[in-house]
N, C-alpha and C positions, 0 to 999 in steps of 0.2 A: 358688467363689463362683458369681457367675451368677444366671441369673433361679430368682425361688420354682417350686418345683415341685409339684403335686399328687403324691397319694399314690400316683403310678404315672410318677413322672418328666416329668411333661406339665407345659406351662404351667397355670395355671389358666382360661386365656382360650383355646381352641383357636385356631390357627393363628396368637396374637400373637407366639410367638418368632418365627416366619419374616416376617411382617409388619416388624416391629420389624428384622428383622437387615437385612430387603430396603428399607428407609427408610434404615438405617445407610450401608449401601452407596451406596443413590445421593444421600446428604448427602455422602458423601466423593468420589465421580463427580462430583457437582457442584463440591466446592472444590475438587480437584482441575484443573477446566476454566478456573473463574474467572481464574485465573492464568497462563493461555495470551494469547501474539498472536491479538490479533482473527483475522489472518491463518488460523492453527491451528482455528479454529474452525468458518470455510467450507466450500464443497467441498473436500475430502479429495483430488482431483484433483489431475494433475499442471496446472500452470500454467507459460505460455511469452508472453513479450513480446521484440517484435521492436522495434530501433533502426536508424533511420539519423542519423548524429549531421550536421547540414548543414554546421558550421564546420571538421570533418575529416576528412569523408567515411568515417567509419567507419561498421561494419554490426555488429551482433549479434542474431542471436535464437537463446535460452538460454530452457529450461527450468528457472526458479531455484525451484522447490517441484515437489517428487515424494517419493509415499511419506509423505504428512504430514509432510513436515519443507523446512522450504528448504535448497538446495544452496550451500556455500558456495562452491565456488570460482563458480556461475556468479553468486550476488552479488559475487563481488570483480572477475567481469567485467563488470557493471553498473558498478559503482564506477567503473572504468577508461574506460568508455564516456562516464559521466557528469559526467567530473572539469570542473573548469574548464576550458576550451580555450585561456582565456588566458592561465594561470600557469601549468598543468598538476599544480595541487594535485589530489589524490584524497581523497574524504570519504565514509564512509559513506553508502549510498543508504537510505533507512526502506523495509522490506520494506513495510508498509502502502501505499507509495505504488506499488512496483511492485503491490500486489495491487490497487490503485483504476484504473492502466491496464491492468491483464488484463480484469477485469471492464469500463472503458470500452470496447476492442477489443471484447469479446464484446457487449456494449451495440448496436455502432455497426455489427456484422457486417464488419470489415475484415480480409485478409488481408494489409495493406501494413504498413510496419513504421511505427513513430511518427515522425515529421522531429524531430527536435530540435535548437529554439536555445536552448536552455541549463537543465543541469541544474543540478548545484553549481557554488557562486560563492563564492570566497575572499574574506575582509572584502576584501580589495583589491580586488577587481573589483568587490563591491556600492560601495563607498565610491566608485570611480570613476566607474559606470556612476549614480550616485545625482548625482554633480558634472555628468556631460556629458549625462545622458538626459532632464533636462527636468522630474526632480522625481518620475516614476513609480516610481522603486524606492523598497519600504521601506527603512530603516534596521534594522530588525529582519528581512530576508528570510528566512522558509523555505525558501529557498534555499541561505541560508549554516549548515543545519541537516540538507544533504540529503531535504528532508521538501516537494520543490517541482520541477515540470518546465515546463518552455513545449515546448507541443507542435501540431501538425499533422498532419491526416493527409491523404497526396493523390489517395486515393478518397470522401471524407468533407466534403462542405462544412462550414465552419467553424461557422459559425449550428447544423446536427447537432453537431456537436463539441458547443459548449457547452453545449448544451442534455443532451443524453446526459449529461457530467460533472454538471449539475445536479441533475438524476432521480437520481444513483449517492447525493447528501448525503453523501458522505465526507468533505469539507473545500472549502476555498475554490479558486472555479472565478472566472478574468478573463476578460473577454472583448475581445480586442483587435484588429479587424477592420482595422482601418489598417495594421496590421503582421505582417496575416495569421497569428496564434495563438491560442490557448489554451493558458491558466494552470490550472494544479493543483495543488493540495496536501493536506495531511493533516491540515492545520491546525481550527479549527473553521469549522460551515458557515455561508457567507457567498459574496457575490457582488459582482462590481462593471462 
């Protein structure tokens, strides 16, 4: 089968078989890609985010993407860093949401790790913190999705935090100066 050929094995269209095969290819390069993590699709670099968790004094920085691919055990040590502090559930962290703090870090020029008051939150702790915090928690949190950080950094005024997280339009940035943080997620882009 295959394409017509002239009386000498040729397309009849010089150079369309190659045209043609080299569209093919990168139609299938293309859908091929489509169905990657946003993540997969950035710098090809290795990427590293640095924790300080403030409710238990843990530390990590891990290199969780090297080699195009994320590393799994250093996300399951995200996971662990990020579990509730209250219940001590562990939840999936949304790679997307570590690659929106790598890129915020590179953003904000910092070499400190993130402060963190709370990553994931077990329905329990959303439902509790929802009863005693005065009405600011969603009911729906991306938080209780792994897809949400409350963060600080303490070479970074807060006001740059937020701001840098805005610029990034990855998902929804709070901005909560009375309580000294910033809110992030992965969610769609919005502000409050």
């Amino acid at each position: 089968m295959g394409e017509p050929t002239g009386m000498r094995g040729q397309s009849p269209v010089p150079g369309a078989h190659s045209r043609r095969r080299f569209l093919a290819m990168l139609g299938a390069a293309g859908a091929g890609l489509a169905g990657l993590p946003s993540g997969l699709l950035a710098d090809p670099g290795p990427r590293v985010v640095r924790f300080r968790h403030l409710h238990t004094d843990e530390r990590l920085t891990t290199e969780y993407y090297a080699r195009g691919r994320y590393v799994p055990d250093a996300l399951a040590d995200v996971d662990r860093i990020l579990r509730d502090w209250r219940t001590g559930d562990v939840h999936v962290i949304a790679p997307d949401l570590l690659d929106t703090l790598h890129a915020l870090a590179q953003a904000v020029g910092t070499q400190q790790p993130f402060q963190v008051i709370s990553g994931y939150r077990s329905p329990a702790t959303n439902a509790m913190l929802r009863r005693t915090g005065g009405g600011g928690v969603a009911s729906a949190s991306l938080h209780m999705q792994g897809m949400a950080i409350d963060i600080r950094l303490a070479d970074v005024p807060l006001r740059r935090l937020r701001d840098a997280a805005l610029g990034l339009r990855r998902g929804g940035v709070g901005y909560y100066p009375s309580s000294d943080f910033v809110h992030v997620d992965t969610g769609r882009v919005r502000t409050w």
